[in-house]
DSSP file (Angstrom, degrees, kcal/mol; ACC not computed):
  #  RESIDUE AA STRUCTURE BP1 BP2  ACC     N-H-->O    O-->H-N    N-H-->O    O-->H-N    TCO  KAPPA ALPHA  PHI   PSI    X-CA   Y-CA   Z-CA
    1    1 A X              0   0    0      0, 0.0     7,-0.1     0, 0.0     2,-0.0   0.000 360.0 360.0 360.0 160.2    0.0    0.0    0.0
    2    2 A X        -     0   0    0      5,-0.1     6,-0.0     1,-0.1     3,-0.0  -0.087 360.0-171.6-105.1 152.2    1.1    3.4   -0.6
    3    3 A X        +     0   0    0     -2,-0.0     2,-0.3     0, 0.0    -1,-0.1   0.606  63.2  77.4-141.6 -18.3    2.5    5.3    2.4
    4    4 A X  S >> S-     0   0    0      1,-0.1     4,-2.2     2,-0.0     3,-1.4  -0.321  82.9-123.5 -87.3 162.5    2.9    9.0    0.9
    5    5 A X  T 34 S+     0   0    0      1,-0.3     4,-0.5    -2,-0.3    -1,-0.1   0.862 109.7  54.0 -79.8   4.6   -0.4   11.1    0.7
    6    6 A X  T 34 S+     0   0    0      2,-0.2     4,-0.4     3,-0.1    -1,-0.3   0.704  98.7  54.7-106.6   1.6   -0.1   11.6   -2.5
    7    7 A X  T <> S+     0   0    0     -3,-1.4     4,-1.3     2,-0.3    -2,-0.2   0.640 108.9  60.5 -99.6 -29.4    0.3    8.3   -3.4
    8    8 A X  T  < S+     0   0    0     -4,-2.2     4,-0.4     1,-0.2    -2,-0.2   0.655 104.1  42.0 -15.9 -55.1   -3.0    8.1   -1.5
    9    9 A X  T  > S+     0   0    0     -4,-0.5     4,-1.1     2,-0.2    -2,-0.3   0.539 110.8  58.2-106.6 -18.5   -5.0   10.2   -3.4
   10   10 A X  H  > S+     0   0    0     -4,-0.4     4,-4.1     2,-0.2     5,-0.2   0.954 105.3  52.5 -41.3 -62.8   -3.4    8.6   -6.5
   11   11 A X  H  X S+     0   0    0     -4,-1.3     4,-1.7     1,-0.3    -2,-0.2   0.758 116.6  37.8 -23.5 -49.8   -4.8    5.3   -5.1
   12   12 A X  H  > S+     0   0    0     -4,-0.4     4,-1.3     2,-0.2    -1,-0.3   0.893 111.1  57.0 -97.8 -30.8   -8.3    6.7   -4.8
   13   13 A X  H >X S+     0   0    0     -4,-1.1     4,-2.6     1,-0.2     3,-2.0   0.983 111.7  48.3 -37.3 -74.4   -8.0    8.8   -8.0
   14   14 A X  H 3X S+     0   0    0     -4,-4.1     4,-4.0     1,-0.2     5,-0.2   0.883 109.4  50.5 -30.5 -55.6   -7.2    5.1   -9.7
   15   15 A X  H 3< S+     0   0    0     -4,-1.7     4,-0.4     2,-0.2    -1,-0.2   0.800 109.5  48.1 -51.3 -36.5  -10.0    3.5   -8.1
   16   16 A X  H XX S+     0   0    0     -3,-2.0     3,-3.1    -4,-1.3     4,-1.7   0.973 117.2  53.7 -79.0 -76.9  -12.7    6.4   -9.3
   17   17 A X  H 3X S+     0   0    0     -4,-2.6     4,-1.5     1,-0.3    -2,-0.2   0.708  99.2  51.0  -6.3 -73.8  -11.2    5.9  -12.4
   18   18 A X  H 3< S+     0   0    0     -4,-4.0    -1,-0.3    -5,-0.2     4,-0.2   0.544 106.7  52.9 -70.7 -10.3  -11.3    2.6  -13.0
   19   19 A X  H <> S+     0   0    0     -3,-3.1     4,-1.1    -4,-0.4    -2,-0.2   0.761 104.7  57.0-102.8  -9.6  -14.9    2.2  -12.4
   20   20 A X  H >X S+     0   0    0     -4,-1.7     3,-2.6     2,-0.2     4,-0.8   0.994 109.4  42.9 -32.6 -89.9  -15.9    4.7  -14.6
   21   21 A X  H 3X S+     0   0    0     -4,-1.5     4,-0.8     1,-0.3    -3,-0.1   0.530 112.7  53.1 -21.8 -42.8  -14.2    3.3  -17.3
   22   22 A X  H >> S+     0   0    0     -4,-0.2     4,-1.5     2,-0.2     3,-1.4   0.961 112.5  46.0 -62.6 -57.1  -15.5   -0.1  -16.4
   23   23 A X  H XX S+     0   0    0     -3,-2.6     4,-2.4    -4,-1.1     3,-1.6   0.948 115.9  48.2 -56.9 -68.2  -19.1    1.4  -16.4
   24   24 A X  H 3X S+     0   0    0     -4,-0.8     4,-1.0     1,-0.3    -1,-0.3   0.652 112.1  43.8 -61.1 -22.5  -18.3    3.1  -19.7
   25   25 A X  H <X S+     0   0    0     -3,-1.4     4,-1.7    -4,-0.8    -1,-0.3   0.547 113.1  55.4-106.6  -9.1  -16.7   -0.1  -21.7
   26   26 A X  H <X S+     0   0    0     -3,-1.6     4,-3.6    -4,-1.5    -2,-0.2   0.912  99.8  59.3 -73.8 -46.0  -19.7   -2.4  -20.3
   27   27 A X  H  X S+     0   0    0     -4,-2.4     4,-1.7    -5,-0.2    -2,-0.2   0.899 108.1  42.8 -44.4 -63.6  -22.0    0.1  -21.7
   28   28 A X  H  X S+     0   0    0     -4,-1.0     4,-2.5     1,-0.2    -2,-0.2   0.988 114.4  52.8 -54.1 -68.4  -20.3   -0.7  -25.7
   29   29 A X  H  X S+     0   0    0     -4,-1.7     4,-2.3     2,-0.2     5,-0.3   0.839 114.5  37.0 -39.6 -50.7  -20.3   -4.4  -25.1
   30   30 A X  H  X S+     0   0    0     -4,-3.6     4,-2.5     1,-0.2     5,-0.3   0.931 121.7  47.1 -76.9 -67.1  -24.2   -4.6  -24.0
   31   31 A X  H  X S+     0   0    0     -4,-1.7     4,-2.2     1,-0.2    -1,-0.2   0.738 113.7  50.3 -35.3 -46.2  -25.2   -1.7  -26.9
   32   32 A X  H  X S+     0   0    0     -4,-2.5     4,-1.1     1,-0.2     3,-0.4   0.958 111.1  50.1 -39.0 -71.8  -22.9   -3.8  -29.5
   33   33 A X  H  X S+     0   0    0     -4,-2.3     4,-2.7     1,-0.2     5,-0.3   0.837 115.5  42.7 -30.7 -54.5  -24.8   -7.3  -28.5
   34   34 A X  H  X S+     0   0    0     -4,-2.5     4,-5.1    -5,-0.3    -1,-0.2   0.944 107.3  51.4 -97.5 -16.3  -27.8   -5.9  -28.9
   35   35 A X  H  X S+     0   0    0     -4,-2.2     4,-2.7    -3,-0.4    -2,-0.2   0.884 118.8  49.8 -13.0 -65.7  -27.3   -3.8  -32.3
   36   36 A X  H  X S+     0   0    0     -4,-1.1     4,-3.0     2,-0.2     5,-0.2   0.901 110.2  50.1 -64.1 -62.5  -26.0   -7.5  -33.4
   37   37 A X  H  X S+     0   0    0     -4,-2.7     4,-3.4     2,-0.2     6,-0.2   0.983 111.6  43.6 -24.9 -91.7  -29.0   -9.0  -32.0
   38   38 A X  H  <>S+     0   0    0     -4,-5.1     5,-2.8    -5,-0.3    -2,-0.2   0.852 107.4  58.7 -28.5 -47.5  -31.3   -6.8  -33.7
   39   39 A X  H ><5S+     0   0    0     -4,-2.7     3,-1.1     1,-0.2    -2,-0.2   0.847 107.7  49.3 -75.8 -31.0  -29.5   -7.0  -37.0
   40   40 A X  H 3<5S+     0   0    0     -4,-3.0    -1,-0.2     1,-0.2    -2,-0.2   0.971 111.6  52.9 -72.2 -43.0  -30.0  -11.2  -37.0
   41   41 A X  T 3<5S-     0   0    0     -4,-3.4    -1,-0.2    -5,-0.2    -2,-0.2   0.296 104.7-133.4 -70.9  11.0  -33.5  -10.6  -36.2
   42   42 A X  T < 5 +     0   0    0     -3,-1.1    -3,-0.2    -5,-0.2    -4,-0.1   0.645  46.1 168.8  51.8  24.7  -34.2   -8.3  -39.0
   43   43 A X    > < -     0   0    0     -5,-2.8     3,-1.1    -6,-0.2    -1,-0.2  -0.202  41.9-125.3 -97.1-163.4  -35.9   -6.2  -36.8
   44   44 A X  T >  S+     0   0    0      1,-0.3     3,-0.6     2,-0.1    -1,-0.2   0.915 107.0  53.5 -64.4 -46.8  -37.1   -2.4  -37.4
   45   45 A X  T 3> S+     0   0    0      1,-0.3     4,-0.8     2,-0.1     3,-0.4   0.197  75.8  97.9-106.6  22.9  -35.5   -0.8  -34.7
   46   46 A X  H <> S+     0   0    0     -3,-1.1     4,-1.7     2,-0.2    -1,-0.3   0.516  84.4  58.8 -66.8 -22.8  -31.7   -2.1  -35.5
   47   47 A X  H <> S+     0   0    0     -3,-0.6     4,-0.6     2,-0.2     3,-0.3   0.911 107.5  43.5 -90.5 -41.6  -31.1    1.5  -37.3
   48   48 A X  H  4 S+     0   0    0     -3,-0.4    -2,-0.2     2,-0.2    -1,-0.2   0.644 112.5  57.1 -65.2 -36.7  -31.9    3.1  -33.9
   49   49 A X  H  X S+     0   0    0     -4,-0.8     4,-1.4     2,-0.2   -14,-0.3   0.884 111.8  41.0 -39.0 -66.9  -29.5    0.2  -32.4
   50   50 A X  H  X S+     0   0    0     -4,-1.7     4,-2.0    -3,-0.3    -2,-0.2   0.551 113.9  46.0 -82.7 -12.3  -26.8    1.3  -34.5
   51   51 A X  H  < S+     0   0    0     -4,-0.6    -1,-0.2     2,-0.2     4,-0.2   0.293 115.5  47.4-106.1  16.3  -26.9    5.2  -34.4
   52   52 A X  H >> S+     0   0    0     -3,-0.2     3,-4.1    -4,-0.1     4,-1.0   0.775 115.6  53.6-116.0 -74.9  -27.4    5.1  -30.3
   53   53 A X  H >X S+     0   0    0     -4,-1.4     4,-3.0     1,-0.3     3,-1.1   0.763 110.4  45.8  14.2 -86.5  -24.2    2.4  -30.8
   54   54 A X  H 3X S+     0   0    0     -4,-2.0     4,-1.3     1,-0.2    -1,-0.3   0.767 112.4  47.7 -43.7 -35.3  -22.3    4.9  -32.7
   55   55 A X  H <> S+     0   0    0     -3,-4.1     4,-0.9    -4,-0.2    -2,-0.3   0.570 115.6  40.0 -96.6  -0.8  -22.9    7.5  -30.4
   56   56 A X  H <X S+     0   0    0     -3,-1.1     4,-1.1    -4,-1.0    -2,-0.2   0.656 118.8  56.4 -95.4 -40.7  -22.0    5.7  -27.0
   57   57 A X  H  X S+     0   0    0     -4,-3.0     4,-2.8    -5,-0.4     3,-0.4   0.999 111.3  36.5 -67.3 -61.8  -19.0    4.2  -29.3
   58   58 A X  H >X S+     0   0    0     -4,-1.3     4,-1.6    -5,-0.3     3,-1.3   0.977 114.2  65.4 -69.3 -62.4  -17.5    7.7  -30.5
   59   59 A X  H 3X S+     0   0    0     -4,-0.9     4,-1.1     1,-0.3    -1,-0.3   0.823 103.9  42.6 -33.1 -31.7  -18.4    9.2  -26.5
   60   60 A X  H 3X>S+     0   0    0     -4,-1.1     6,-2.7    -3,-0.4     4,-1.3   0.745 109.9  57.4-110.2 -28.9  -16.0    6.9  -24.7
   61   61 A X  H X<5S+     0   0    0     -4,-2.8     3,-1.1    -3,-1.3     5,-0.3   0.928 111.6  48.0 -69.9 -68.5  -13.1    7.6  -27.5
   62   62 A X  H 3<5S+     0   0    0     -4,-1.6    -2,-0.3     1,-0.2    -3,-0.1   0.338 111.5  42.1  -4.3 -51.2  -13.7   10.9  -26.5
   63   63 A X  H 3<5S-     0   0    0     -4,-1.1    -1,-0.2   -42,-0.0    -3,-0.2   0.761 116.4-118.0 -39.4 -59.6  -13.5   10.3  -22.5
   64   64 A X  T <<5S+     0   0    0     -4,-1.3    -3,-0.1    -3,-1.1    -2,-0.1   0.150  75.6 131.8  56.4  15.9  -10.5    8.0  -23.5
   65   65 A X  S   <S+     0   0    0     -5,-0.6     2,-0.3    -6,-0.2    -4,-0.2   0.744  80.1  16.4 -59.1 -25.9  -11.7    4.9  -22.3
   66   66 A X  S    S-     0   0    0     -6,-2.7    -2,-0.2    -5,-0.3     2,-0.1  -0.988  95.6 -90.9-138.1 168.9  -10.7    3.5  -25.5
   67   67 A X     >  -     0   0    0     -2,-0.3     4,-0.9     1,-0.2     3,-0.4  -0.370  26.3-127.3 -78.3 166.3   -8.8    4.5  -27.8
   68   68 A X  H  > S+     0   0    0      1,-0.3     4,-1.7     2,-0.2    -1,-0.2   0.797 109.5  53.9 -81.6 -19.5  -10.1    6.5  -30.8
   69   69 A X  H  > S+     0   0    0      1,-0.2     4,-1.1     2,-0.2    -1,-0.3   0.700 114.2  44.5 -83.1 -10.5   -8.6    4.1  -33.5
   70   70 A X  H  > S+     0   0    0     -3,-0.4     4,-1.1     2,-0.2    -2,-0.2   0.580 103.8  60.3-101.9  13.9  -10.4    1.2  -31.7
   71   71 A X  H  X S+     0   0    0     -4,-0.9     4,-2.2     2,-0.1     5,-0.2   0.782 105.5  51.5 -96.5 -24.8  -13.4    3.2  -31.4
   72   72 A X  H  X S+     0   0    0     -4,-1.7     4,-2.1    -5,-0.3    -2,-0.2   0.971 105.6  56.9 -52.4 -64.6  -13.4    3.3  -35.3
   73   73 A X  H  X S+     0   0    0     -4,-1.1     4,-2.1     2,-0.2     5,-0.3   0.875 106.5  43.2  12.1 -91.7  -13.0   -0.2  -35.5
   74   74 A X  H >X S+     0   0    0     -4,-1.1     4,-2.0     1,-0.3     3,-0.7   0.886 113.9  50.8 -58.2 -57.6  -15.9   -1.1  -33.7
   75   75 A X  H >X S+     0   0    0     -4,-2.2     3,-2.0     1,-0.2     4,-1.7   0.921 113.0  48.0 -63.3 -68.9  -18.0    1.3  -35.2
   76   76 A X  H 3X S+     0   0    0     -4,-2.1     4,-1.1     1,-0.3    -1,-0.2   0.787 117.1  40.2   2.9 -72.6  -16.8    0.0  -38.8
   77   77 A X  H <X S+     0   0    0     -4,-2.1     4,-1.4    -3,-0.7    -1,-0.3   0.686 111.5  56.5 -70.5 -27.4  -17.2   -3.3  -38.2
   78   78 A X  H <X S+     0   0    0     -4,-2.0     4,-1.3    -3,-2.0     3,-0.4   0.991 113.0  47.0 -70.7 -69.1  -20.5   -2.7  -36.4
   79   79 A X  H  X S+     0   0    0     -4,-1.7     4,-0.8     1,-0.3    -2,-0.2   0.682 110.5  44.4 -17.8 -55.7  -21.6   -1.0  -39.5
   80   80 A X  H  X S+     0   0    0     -4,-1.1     4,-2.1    -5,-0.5    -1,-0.3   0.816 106.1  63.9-105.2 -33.7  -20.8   -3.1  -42.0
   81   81 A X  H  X S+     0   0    0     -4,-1.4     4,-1.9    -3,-0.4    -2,-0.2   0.721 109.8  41.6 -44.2 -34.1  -22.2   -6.3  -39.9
   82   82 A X  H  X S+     0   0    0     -4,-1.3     4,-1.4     2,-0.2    -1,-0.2   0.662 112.5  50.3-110.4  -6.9  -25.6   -4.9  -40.0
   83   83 A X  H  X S+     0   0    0     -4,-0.8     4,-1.2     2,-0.1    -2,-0.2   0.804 113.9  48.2 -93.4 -25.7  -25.7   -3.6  -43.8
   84   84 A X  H >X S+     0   0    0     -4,-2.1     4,-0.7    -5,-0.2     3,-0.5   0.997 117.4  42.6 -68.2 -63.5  -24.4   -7.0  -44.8
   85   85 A X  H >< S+     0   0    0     -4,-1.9     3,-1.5     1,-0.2    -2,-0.1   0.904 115.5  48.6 -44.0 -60.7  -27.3   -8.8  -42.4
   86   86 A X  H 3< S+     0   0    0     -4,-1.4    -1,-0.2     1,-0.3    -2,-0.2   0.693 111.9  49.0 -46.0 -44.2  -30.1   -6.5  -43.5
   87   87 A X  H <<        0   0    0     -4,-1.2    -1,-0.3    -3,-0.5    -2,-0.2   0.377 360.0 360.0 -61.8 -18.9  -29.5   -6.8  -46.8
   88   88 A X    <<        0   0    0     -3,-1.5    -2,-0.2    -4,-0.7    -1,-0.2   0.545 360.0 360.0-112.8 360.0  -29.1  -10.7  -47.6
């Protein structure tokens, strides 16, 4: 454990920190899944899926919870997953 006080308040800094982040990157996973979800079930509201998706995706590169080339990525791939389903 840490024994100067600023290595204290680092400690708790980390902590706050790290459950944000957690909060924030749980958040992409469940919106992806169900984006994904939607797009195998052909249903209506998959466009609403993907632009809520996009906009949770692009927030959190922003924050810096991830980085902004993997927030491209996802989004990409996310993208291109549901115009290929919808379409065949």
């Amino acid at each position: 454990m840490a024994n100067h006080k600023s290595a204290l308040k680092r400690v708790k800094q980390d902590e706050k920190r790290n459950l944000r982040n957690k909060a924030v990157k749980t958040k992409v996973k469940t919106i992806t899944k169900k984006t994904i979800a939607a797009a195998q079930a052909k249903e209506d509201t998959v466009k609403n899926f993907l632009s809520e998706a996009t906009s949770i995706i692009t927030r959190a590169a922003q924050k810096g919870t991830i980085h902004k080339n993997t927030a491209s990525r996802k989004i990409s791939r996310l993208t291109k997953f549901v115009e290929k389903t919808m379409n065949s």
